[in-house]
C-alpha positions as CSV (number, residue, x, y, z in Angstrom):
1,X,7.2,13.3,9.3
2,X,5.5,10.2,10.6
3,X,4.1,8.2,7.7
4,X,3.6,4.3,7.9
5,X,0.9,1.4,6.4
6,X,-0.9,-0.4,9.0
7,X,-3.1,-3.8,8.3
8,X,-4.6,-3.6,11.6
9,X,-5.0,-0.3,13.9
10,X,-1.9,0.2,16.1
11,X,0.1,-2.5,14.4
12,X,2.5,-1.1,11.8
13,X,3.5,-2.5,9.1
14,X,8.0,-3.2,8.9
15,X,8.4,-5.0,5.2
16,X,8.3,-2.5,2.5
17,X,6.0,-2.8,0.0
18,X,6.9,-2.9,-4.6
19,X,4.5,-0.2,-5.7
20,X,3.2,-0.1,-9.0
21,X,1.4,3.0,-10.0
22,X,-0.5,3.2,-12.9
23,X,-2.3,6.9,-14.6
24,X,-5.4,7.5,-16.8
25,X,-4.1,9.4,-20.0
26,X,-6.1,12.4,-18.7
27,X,-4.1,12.4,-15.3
28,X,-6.8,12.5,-13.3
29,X,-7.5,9.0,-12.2
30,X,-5.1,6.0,-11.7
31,X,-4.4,3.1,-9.3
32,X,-1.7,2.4,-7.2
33,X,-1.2,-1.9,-6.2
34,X,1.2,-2.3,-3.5
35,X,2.7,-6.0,-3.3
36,X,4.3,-7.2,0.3
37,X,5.9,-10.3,0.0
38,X,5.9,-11.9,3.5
39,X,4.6,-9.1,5.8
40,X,5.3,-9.0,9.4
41,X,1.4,-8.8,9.6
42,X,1.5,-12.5,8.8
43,X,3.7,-13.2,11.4
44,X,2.3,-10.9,14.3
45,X,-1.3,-12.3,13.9
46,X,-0.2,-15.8,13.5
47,X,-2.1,-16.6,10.5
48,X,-5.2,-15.3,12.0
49,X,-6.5,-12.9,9.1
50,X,-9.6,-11.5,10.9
51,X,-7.4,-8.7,12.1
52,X,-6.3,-7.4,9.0
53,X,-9.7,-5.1,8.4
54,X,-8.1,-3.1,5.2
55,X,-4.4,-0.8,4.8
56,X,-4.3,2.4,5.8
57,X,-1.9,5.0,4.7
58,X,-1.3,7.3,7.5
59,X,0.7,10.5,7.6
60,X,0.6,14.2,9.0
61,X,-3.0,13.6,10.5
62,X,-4.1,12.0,7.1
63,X,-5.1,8.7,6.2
64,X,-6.2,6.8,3.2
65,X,-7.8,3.3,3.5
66,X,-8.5,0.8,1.0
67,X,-10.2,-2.5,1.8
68,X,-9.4,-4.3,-1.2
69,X,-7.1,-7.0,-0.4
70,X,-6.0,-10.0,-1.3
71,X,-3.4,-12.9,0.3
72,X,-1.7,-15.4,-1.3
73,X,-0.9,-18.7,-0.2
74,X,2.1,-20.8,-1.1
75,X,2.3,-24.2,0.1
76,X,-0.7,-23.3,2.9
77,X,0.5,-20.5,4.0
78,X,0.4,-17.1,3.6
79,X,2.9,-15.6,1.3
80,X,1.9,-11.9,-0.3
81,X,-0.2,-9.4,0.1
82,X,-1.7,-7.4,-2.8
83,X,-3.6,-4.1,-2.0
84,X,-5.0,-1.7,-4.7
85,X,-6.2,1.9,-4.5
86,X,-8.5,3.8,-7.2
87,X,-8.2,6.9,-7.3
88,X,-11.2,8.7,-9.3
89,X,-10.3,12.2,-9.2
90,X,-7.1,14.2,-9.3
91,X,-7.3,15.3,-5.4
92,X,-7.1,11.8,-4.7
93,X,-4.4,11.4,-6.8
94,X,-2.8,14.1,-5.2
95,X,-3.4,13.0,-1.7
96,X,-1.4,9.8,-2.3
97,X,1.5,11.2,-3.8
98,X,1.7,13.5,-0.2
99,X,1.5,10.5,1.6
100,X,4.0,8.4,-1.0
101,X,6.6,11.6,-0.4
102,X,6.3,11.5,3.1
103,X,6.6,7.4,3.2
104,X,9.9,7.4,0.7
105,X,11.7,10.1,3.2
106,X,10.6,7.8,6.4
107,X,11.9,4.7,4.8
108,X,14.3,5.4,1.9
109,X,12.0,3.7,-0.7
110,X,12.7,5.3,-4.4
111,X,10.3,5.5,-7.7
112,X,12.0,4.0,-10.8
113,X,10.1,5.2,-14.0
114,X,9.4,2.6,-16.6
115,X,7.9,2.8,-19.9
116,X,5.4,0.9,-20.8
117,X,4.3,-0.5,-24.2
118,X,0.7,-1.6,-23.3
């Protein structure tokens, strides 16, 4: 299984991401907001963000994209990377959770269930 985030085509993404996933009470929508703090896309472009055209999710011949993103800046330079994905149906849903299966066996990355009192 090949499954990886890219930023730009053809440049993968090394840092691993905190992953926050979040579920209508239905089940059938929800988001997912991945945070990167200090992603070797930053360093690889040089601080030129033009590259970075969205994140893709790509697996098995599969590929999600999102193009909401945002960067954050600490003392002028670029310091995080938030991306979110909205899922409006439960295929979607269940789309990402193939490619989050596939991406937790390539890199080891774990879900911790917490409970929240929102």
């Amino acid at each position: 299984m090949n499954a990886y985030i890219e930023f730009s085509k053809g440049i993968r993404e090394t840092e691993l991401p905190i992953i926050k996933l979040t579920k209508s009470k239905n089940g059938k929508t929800g988001t997912a907001t991945f945070l990167f703090i200090k992603p070797s896309i930053f360093t690889f472009n040089r601080y030129s963000f033009q590259e970075i055209d969205g994140m893709y999710l790509i697996w098995e011949n599969n590929k999600i994209i999102t193009n909401d993103i945002f960067i954050l800046f600490k003392e002028g330079q670029p310091f995080l990377l938030k991306a979110i994905f909205i899922f409006k149906n439960s295929q979607e849903w269940f789309h990402f959770l193939n490619f989050m299966n596939c991406y937790s066996k390539e890199t080891g990355l774990f879900f911790a269930e917490t409970n929240s009192t929102d």
